[in-house]
Kinemage of the C-alpha trace (Angstrom):
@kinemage 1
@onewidth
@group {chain A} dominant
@subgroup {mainchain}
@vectorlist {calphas} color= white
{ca unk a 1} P -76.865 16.273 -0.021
{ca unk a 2} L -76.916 12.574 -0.709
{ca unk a 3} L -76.860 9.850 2.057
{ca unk a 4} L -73.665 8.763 0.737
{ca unk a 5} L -71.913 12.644 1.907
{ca unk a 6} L -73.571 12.282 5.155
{ca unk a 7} L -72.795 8.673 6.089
{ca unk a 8} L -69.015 9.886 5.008
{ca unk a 9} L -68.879 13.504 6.993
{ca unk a 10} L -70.310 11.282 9.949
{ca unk a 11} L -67.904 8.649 9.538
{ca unk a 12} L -65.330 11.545 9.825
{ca unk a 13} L -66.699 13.222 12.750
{ca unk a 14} L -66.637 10.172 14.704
{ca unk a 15} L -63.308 9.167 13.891
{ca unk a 16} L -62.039 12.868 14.924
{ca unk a 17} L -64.183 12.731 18.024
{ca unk a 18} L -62.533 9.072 18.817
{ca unk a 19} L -59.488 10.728 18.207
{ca unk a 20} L -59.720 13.894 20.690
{ca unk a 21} L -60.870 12.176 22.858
{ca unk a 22} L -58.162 9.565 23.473
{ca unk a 23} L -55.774 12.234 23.181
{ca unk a 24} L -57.114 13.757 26.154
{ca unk a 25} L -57.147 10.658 28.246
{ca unk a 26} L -53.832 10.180 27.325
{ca unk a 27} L -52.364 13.404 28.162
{ca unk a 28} L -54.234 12.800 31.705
{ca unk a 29} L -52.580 9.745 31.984
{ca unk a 30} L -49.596 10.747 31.304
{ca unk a 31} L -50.066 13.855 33.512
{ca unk a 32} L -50.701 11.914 36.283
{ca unk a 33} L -47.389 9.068 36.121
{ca unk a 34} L -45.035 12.026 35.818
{ca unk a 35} L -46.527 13.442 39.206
{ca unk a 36} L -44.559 12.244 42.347
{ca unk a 37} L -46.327 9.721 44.430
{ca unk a 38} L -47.626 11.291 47.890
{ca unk a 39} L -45.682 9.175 49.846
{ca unk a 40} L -42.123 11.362 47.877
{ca unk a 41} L -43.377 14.313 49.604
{ca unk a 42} L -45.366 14.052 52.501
{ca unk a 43} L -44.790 11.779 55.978
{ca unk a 44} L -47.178 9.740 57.536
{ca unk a 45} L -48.830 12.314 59.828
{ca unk a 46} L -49.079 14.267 56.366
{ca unk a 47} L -50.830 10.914 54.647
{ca unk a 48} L -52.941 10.160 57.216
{ca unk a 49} L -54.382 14.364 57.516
{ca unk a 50} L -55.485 13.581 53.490
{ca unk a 51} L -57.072 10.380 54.466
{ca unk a 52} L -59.541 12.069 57.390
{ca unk a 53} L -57.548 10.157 59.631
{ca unk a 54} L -56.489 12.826 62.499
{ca unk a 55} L -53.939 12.275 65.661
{ca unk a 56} L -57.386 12.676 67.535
{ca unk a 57} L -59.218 10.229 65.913
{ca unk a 58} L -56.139 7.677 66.184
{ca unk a 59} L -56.659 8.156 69.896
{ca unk a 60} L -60.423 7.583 69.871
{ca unk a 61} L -59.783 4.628 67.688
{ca unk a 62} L -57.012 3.043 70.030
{ca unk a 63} L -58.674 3.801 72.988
{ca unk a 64} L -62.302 1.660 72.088
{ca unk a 65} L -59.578 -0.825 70.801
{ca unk a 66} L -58.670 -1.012 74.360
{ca unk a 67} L -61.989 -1.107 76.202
{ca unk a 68} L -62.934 -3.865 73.991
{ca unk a 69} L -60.461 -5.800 74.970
């Protein structure tokens, strides 16, 4: 096989690899903008529970808030 077959076939196979690739990111992309925002769905309490951030530790927070002050 002469260099000038390889350098070509690999020239291919990039540009197919390029290719699939940003095909996939797109279709992520575009995956993800037709998906509702959180905030469509959920309520605050709901928001917060996804964030770690608990009724309980609200009142922990609040309360050193307080004592600090």
């Amino acid at each position: 096989m002469g260099i000038e077959k390889l350098a070509a076939e690999a020239t291919k196979d990039i540009t197919q690899l390029a290719a699939g690739t940003i095909k996939d990111i797109w279709s992520v992309m575009d995956a993800a903008a037709e998906k509702p925002a959180p905030s469509q769905y959920l309520g605050a309490k709901g928001m917060r529970a996804i964030q770690g951030v608990t009724d309980q530790a609200q009142k922990i927070a609040g309360a050193a808030t307080q004592a600090a002050n």
